[in-house]
N, C-alpha and C positions, 0 to 999 in steps of 0.2 A: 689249521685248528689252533687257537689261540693257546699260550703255553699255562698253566697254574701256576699259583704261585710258590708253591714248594717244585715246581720245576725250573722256575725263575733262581730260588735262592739257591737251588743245587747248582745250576749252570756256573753262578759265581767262583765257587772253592772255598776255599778254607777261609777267603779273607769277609766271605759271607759269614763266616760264624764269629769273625774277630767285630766286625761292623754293628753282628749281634748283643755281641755282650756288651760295648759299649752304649749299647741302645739302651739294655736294663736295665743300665746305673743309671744314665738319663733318666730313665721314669722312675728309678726308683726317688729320685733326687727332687724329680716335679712333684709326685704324690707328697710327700714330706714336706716340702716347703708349704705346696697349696694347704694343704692341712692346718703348720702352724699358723701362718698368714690370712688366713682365709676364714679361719675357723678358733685356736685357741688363742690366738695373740688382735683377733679382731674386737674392737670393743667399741662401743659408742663411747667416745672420749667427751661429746659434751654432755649427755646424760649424766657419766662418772663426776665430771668436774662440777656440773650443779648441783649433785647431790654430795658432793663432797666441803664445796663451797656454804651453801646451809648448815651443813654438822659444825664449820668453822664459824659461821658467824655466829652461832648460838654456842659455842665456848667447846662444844662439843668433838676435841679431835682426836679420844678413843673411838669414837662412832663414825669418826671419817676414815681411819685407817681401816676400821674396817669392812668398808665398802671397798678395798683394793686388797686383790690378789697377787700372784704370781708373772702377772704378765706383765710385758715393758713397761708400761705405760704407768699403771695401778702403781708398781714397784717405784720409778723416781718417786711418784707424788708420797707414795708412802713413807721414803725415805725422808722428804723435806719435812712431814708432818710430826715423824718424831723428832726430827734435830726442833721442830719449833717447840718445843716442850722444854729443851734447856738453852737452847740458844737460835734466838731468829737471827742472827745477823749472819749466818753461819749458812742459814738455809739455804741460798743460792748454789754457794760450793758442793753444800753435800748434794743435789741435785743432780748438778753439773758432773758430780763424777758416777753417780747412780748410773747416769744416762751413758756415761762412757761404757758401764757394764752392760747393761742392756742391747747398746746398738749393734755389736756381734751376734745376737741372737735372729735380729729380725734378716741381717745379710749373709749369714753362713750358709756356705754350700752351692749359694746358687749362683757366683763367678762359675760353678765348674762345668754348668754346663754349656758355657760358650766356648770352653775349654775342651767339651764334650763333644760339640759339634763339628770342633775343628777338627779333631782326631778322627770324628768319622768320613767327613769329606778328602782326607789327606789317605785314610785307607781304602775308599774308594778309590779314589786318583791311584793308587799304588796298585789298585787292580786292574785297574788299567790299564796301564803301561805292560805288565805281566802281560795282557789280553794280549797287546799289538805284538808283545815281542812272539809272542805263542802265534799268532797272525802273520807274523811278517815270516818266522820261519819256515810256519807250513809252504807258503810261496816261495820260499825258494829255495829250501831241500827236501821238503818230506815229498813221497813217490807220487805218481799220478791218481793214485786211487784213492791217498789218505790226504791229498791237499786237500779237498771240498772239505773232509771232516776234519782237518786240526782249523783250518781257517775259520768254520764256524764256530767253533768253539773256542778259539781265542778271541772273533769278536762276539762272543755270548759271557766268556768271562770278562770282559773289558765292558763294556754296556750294565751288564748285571750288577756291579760291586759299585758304579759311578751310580746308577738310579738307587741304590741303595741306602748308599753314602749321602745322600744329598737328599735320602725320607728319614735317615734319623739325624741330619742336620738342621734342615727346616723348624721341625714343630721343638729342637731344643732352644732353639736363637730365640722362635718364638714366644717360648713359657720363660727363657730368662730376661726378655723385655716384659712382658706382666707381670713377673713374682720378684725384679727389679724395682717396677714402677712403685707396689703394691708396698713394698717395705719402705722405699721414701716417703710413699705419701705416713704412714706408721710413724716414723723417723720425726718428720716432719711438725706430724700430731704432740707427736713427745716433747719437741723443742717448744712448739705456742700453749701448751697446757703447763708446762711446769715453770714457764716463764709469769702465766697468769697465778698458778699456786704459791710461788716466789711474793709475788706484790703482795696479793690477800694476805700471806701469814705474816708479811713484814709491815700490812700496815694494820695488822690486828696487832703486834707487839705494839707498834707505836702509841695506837687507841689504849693498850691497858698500861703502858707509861705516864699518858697524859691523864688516866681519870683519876679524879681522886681518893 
């Protein structure tokens, strides 16, 4: 009869419940990121920039900063658009360093779960050696009636804590290649739009230099 799986995790031991808790912080780490990334820090970056681009060339750059929020992306460009108020040549720089504050926001947290995965597969592997040694002893000291039962049971914790080990290491490896990719491409967006808001405002200063 095939075992359940609360009989699967008891067979493990204790390091079943250590494998566990590393498991929640795991998820708790993937729902968080996928949220910011996903959801509050996702924006249409060329919508933003065209509408932000039009409020500029009609002189208008209280009505473009107001079209940017709180998120990465919104924030450099917001920041170049007031230094263009007292100083365009300036814009670049202040930009440049916006962006330095911002880019921790879009990659925190989520190195931890490759960090995460490894701790669970390495506690796995430690349950298992624990298994063979509980294994190997039964064979060759416990009495003839308890070897079948320590020998199953060493390799039921050895078995158990490695398939374990290696379900909450997968889908972490997994979601921090997506919620990796997901913030360069972010990252990414941030660098070619605030490079294009950079030119616009530096050669709107140049245009009201030259008119007469």
């Amino acid at each position: 009869m095939p075992l359940s799986v609360i009989e699967v995790f008891q067979s493990g031991g204790n390091f079943m419940y250590l494998i566990l808790f590393v498991f929640c912080l795991g998820i708790a780490i993937i729902l968080e990121r996928l949220f910011f990334l996903y959801y509050k820090y996702n924006i249409n970056a060329p919508k933003l920039y065209k509408r932000i681009r039009q409020a500029v060339l009609q002189g208008d750059t209280k009505g473009a900063m107001a079209s940017c929020d709180d998120s990465p992306l919104p924030a450099v460009l917001k920041a170049g658009l007031q230094q263009s108020q007292s100083n365009k040549e300036e814009v670049p720089a202040v930009m440049e360093e916006a962006i330095l504050e911002v880019a921790p926001k879009l990659q925190k947290r989520t190195h931890y779960l490759a960090v995460i995965a490894n701790i669970a597969v390495l506690l796995g592997l430690l349950g298992t050696i624990l298994g063979l040694i509980v294994a190997f002893s039964a064979i060759s000291g416990a009495e003839p009636g308890e070897k079948a039962i320590q020998l199953a049971r060493g390799i039921s914790l050895a078995m158990s804590t490695t398939a374990f080990g290696l379900v909450v290491a997968i889908p972490c490896l997994l979601f921090h290649a997506i919620l990796q990719s997901k913030a360069n491409k972010l990252l990414d967006e941030i660098d070619e739009y605030s490079v294009k808001a950079a030119h616009l405002l530096q050669s709107q200063g140049v245009a009201e230099k030259e008119a007469p």
